[in-house]
C-alpha positions as CSV (number, residue, x, y, z in Angstrom):
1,X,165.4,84.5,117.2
2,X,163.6,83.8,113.6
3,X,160.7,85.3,112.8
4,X,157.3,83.5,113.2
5,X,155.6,82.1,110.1
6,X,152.2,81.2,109.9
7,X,151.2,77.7,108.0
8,X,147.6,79.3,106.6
9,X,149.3,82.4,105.0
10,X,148.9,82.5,101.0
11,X,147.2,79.4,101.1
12,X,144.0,78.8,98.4
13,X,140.7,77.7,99.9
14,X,140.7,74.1,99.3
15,X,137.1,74.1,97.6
16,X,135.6,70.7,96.1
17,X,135.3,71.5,92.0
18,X,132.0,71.1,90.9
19,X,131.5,68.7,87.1
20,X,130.6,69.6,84.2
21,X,126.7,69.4,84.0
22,X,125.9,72.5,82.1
23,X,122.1,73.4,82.3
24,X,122.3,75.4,78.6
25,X,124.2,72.4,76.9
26,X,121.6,70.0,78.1
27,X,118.5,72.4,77.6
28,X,120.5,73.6,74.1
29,X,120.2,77.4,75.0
30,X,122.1,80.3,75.5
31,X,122.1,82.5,78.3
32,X,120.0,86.0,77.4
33,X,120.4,88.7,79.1
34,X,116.9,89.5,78.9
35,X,116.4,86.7,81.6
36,X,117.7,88.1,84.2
37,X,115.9,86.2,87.0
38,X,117.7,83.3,85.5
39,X,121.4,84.1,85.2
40,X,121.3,86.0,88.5
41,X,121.6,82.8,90.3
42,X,125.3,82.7,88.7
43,X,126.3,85.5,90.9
44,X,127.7,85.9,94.2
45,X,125.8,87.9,97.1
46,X,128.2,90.3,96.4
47,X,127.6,90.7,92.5
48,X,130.3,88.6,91.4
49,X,130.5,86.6,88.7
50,X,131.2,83.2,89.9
51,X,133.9,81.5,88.5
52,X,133.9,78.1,86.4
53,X,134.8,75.6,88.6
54,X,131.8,76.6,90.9
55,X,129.3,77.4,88.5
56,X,129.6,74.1,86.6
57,X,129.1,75.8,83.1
58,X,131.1,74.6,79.9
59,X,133.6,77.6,78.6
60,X,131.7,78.2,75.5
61,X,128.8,79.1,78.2
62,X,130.9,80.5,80.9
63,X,132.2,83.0,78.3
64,X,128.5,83.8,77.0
65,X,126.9,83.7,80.4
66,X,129.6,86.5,81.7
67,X,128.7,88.9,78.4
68,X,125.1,88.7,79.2
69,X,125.7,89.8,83.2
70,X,127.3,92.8,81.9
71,X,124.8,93.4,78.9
72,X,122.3,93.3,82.5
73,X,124.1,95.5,84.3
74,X,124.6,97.8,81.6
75,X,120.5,98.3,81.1
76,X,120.3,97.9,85.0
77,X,118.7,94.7,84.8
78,X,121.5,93.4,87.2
79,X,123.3,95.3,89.9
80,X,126.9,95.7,89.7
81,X,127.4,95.7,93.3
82,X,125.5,93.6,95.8
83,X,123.8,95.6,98.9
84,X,126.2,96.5,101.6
Protein backbone atom coordinates (compact mmCIF):
# COMPACT_ATOMS: atom_id res chain seq x y z
CA UNK A 1 0.00 0.00 0.00
CA UNK A 2 1.48 3.68 -0.97
CA UNK A 3 2.09 5.98 1.45
CA UNK A 4 -0.53 8.80 2.20
CA UNK A 5 0.25 12.24 0.86
CA UNK A 6 -1.28 15.24 2.09
CA UNK A 7 -2.52 18.05 -0.74
CA UNK A 8 -1.71 21.21 1.88
CA UNK A 9 1.94 20.05 2.59
CA UNK A 10 4.70 22.70 1.29
CA UNK A 11 2.09 24.74 0.00
CA UNK A 12 2.55 28.88 0.28
CA UNK A 13 -0.23 30.83 1.90
CA UNK A 14 -2.11 32.12 -0.99
CA UNK A 15 -2.11 35.85 0.34
CA UNK A 16 -3.70 38.79 -1.88
CA UNK A 17 -0.47 41.24 -2.76
CA UNK A 18 -1.01 44.53 -1.70
CA UNK A 19 -0.06 47.75 -4.61
CA UNK A 20 2.25 49.97 -4.69
CA UNK A 21 0.95 53.05 -2.72
CA UNK A 22 4.05 54.06 -0.75
CA UNK A 23 3.22 56.58 2.11
CA UNK A 24 7.14 58.06 1.90
CA UNK A 25 7.03 58.42 -1.94
CA UNK A 26 3.78 60.33 -1.77
CA UNK A 27 4.69 62.39 1.50
CA UNK A 28 8.52 62.58 -0.14
CA UNK A 29 10.29 61.29 3.13
CA UNK A 30 12.32 58.81 4.39
CA UNK A 31 11.82 56.60 7.02
CA UNK A 32 13.93 57.81 10.43
CA UNK A 33 14.66 55.76 12.79
CA UNK A 34 14.09 58.39 15.31
CA UNK A 35 10.35 57.89 14.67
CA UNK A 36 9.80 54.97 15.95
CA UNK A 37 6.06 55.20 16.71
CA UNK A 38 5.83 55.43 12.97
CA UNK A 39 7.76 52.60 11.45
CA UNK A 40 6.64 50.21 14.13
CA UNK A 41 3.45 49.76 12.47
CA UNK A 42 5.68 47.95 9.60
CA UNK A 43 6.30 45.14 12.01
CA UNK A 44 4.65 41.99 12.80
CA UNK A 45 3.29 41.26 16.49
CA UNK A 46 6.18 39.18 16.60
CA UNK A 47 8.89 41.88 15.68
CA UNK A 48 9.26 40.97 12.17
CA UNK A 49 9.89 42.93 9.58
CA UNK A 50 7.10 42.56 7.14
CA UNK A 51 7.87 41.76 3.83
CA UNK A 52 7.18 43.95 0.56
CA UNK A 53 4.35 42.53 -0.86
CA UNK A 54 2.44 43.28 2.50
CA UNK A 55 3.78 46.38 3.44
CA UNK A 56 3.09 48.07 0.18
CA UNK A 57 6.44 50.10 0.22
CA UNK A 58 8.59 50.79 -2.99
CA UNK A 59 12.20 48.87 -2.76
CA UNK A 60 14.09 52.03 -2.51
CA UNK A 61 11.89 52.41 0.85
CA UNK A 62 11.59 48.86 1.78
CA UNK A 63 15.42 48.72 1.75
CA UNK A 64 15.62 52.14 3.94
CA UNK A 65 12.62 51.38 6.11
CA UNK A 66 14.46 47.75 7.19
CA UNK A 67 17.97 49.81 8.12
CA UNK A 68 16.12 52.17 10.27
CA UNK A 69 14.25 49.05 12.35
CA UNK A 70 17.53 47.78 13.04
CA UNK A 71 19.23 51.38 13.70
CA UNK A 72 15.81 51.12 16.46
CA UNK A 73 16.55 48.18 17.78
CA UNK A 74 20.08 48.80 18.10
CA UNK A 75 19.38 51.99 20.53
CA UNK A 76 16.35 50.00 21.93
CA UNK A 77 13.94 52.14 20.40
CA UNK A 78 12.34 48.93 18.90
CA UNK A 79 12.22 45.46 20.34
CA UNK A 80 13.86 42.74 18.57
CA UNK A 81 11.47 40.27 19.71
CA UNK A 82 7.81 40.72 20.26
CA UNK A 83 6.34 39.68 23.96
CA UNK A 84 5.75 36.02 24.31
Amino acid sequence: MPPKKSKRRNQPLKLKPVAVNCPFCKEAKDPDYKKYTEIARYLTERAKIMPKSRTGLCAKHQRRLAISIKRARHLALLPFTGSL
